[in-house]
N, C-alpha and C positions, 0 to 999 in steps of 0.2 A: 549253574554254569560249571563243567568241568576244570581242574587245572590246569587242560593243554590251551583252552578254548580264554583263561583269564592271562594265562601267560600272553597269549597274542594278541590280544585285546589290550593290556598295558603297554607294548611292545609298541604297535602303532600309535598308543597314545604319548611314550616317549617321542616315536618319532616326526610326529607333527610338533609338538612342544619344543624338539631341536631346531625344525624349521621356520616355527616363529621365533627363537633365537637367535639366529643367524641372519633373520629381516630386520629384526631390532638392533641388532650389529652393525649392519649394513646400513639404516637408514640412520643411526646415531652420528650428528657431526657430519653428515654427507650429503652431499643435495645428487640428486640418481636424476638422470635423464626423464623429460616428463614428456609424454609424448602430448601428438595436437588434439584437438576440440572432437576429431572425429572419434577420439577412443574414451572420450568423455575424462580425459585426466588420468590417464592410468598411467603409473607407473611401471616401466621398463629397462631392465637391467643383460643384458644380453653378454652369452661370452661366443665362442668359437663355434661350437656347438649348432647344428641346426636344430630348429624346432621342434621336428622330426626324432631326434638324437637324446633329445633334452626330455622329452616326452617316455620313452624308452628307458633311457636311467631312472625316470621315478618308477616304472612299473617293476624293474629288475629289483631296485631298493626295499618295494614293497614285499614280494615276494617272497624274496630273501632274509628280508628279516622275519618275515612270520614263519618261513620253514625251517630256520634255523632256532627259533625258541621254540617250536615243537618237535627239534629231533635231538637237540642240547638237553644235558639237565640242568636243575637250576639253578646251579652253583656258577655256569658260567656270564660272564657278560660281555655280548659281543653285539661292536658298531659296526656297519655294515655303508660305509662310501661308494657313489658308483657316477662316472666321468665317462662319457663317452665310450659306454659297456666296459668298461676297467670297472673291474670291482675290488674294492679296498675292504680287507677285514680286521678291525683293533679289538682292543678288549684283551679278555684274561681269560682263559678255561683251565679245567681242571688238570686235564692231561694230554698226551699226546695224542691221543684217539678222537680227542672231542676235537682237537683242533682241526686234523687231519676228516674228520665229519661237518665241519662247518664248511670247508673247502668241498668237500664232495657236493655235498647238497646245491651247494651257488653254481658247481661246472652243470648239475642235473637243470640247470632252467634256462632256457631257448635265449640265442642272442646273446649270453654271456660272451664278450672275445677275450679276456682274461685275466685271471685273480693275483691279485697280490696278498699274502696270507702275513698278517706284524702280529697275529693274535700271540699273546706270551702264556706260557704256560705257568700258571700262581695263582693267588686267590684273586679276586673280585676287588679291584679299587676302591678306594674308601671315598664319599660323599665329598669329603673338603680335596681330596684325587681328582675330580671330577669336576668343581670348582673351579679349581688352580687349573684345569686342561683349559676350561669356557674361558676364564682371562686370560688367557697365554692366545688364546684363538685371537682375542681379539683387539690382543697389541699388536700381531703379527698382522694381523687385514689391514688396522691402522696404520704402521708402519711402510704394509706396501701403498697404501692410499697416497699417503706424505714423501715416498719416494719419486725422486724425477728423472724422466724417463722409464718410467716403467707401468704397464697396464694391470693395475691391481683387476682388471674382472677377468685377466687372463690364467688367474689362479685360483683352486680351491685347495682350501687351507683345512686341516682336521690335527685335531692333537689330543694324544692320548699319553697319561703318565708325563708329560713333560716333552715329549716328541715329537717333532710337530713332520706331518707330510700333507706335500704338495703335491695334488692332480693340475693337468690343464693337457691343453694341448699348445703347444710351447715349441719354437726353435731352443738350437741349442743357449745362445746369448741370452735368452729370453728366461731360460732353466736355473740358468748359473748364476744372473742377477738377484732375480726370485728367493733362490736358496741364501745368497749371501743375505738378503735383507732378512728373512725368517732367524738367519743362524746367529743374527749382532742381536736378536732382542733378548733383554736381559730375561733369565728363568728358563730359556730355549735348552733343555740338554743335546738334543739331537736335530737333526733336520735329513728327512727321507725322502729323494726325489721319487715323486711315484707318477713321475711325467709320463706322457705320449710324445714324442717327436716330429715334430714338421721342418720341410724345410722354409725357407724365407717366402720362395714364392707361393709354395701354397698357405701359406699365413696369410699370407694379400688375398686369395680367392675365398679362404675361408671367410676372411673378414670383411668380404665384399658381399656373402651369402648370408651373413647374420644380418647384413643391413638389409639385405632385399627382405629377410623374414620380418624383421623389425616393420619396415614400412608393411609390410602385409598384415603384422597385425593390428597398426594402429589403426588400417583403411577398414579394418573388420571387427574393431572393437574387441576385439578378444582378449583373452587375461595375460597378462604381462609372462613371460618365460621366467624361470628359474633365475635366480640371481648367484651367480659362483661369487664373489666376493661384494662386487657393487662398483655401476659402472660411474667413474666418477671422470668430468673433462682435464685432462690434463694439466688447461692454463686458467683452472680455479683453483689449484690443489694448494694451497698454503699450510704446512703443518709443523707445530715447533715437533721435530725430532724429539724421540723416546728414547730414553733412558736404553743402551748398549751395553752388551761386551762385548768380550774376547770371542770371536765366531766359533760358535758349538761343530761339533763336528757332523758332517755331512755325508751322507751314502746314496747309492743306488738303490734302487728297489729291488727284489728277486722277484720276477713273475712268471706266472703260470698260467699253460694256455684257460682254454674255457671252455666256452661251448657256441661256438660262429654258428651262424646261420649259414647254411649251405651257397656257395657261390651260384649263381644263376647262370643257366644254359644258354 
């Protein structure tokens, strides 16, 4: 086996190894909606997103990370987020060119609608780096869980070096909430909105179409959708509060288009 062909190979094995990570997060301390007898007990965690949508981000995900560790050298290492074709890129590369090629590469794949680039340019994170990012992930999921008034599966959470950014598809009330509860947990240095924007009422339709897919999949037994944080009922949430501070400081994202799918005639 080649080193472009072990590189990719390890690459997907990280990235499945993340995604049982963030189940085991998700389902740690949380009871997650279970759907009825027809889908034989499956669990189901829904955000915004349709099915349709949710399905597409993993394929971009996949992609992406395997093109990007065979056009990267191996000095760098880069995570690769992706939300409702938002593609989020973390990590560390060597220089400016690598970074500027991790970006090229994700605009080159169908359906991208647009990148947001936080890769830093330094060495490669150190293992206990990388550690400290998975706990800091998931006092913040925690935190928005035990928060009230607020839809923890309406965000997805990633943090890299201490910084934590937030995807979703969000009102504006819904953003700034969000960010303040990420930005009080202690160890937070930063918080990056890397939102999409809705207004109120289309939050209402989106959230009327997740349920129709929801009921669709439990009548069809099919496999439970992606879980962005973990959908938990509002009026079970009992949580002693986490350890705070002083709110880290907060930003916008910079984004960059991508690569739309052509609008239809």
């Amino acid at each position: 086996m080649n080193k472009t062909r072990v590189k990719a190979t390890l690459a997907q094995a990280t990235l499945v190894a993340s995604m049982l990570s963030g189940v085991a997060l998700t389902l740690q301390g949380c009871a997650l909606a279970v759907v009825g007898a027809a889908a034989g007990g499956t669990l189901i965690a829904t955000d915004r997103r349709t099915l349709g949508a949710q399905t597409e981000d993993r394929e971009i995900q996949i992609k992406a990370t395997s093109r990007i560790n065979e056009n990267l050298p191996d000095t760098a290492h880069v995570n690769v987020t992706v939300f409702n074709r938002r593609v989020l890129l973390t990590g560390e590369v060597p220089d400016e060119a690598s970074k500027q090629k991790a970006e090229a590469v994700v605009r080159d794949i169908n359906n991208v609608g647009s990148i947001v680039n936080e890769l830093a340019i330094q060495g490669a994170s150190s293992i206990s780096s990388r550690a400290n990012d998975s706990y800091l992930e998931g006092r913040v999921k925690t935190a928005m869980v035990g928060e009230k008034d607020l839809r923890a599966n309406y965000y997805k959470v990633v943090c890299e070096r201490g910084v934590i950014y937030l995807m979703g598809l969000v009102t504006q009330d819904e953003g700034a909430h969000g960010a303040d509860v990420a930005a009080r947990v202690s160890g937070v240095e930063q918080v990056v909105k890397v939102f999409q924007y809705i207004k109120p009422e289309e939050a209402q339709a989106l959230e009327a179409a997740a349920a129709s897919d929801a009921s669709a999949v439990s009548a069809a037994s099919a496999p439970a959708p992606e879980a962005t944080v973990g959908t938990v009922p509002d009026s079970g949430v009992s949580s002693r509060p986490l350890d705070t501070q002083s709110p880290a400081p907060v930003k916008n994202s910079d984004v960059h288009p991508g690569n739309p799918a052509p609008a239809a005639k």
